[in-house]
C-alpha positions in Angstrom: 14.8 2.7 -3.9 13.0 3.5 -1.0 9.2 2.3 -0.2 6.5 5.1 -0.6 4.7 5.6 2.5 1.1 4.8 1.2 -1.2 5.2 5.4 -4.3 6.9 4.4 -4.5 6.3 0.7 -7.3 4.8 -1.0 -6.7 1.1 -3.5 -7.0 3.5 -6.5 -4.4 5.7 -5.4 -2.1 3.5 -3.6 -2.2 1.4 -7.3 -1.0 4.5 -9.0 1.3 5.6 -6.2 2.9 1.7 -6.6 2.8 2.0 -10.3 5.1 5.1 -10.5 7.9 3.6 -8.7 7.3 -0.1 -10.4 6.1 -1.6 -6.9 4.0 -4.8 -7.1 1.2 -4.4 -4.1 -0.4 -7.2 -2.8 -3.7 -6.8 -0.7 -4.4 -7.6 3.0 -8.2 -7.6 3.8 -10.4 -6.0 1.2 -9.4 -3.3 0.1 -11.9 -1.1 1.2 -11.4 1.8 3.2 -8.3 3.5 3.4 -4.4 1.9 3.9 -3.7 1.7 8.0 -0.3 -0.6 7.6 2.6 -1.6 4.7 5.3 -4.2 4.6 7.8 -3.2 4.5 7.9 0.4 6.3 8.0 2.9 4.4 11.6 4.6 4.2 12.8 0.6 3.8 15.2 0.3 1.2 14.2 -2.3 -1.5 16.4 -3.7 -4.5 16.3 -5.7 -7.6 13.3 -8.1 -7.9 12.0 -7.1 -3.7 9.5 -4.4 -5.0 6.3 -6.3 -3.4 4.5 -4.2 -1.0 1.6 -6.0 1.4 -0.8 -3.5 2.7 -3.8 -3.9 4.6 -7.0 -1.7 4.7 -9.0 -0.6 7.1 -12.6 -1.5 7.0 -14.6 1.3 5.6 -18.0 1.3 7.6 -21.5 3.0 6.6 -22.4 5.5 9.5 -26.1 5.6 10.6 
C-alpha cells in the first residue's frame, strides 16, 4: 500500500486518516499543532507488518 500523505492534518484527523488504511502512527513532539513531517514519505510503499508511520507536529503557538 502506499503511505497517506498526512502535512497539514491535525492528531484527530491524522488518527482517522491512519485508521482507514490500518496504519499504526507513532508521535514525534506533542502533538499539537498541525503534521509538518512523516516517516516514511508519503507515496512510500509499505508491506506486511511495516505499517508504522512517525510524524512530528508542529508547535501550535497562542498569538498575542
Amino acid at each position: 500500500m502506499l503511505v497517506p500523505d498526512f502535512r497539514g492534518q491535525n492528531l484527530k484527523d491524522a488518527r482517522r486518516i491512519a485508521n482507514q488504511e490500518a496504519l499504526e502512527i507513532h508521535i514525534h513532539g506533542t502533538g499539537s499543532g498541525r503534521v509538518v513531517g512523516q516517516a516514511p514519505a508519503a507515496g512510500t510503499i509499505v508491506m506486511g507488518e511495516d505499517r508504522i508511520i512517525i510524524l512530528s507536529f508542529s508547535v501550535q503557538q497562542e498569538e498575542g
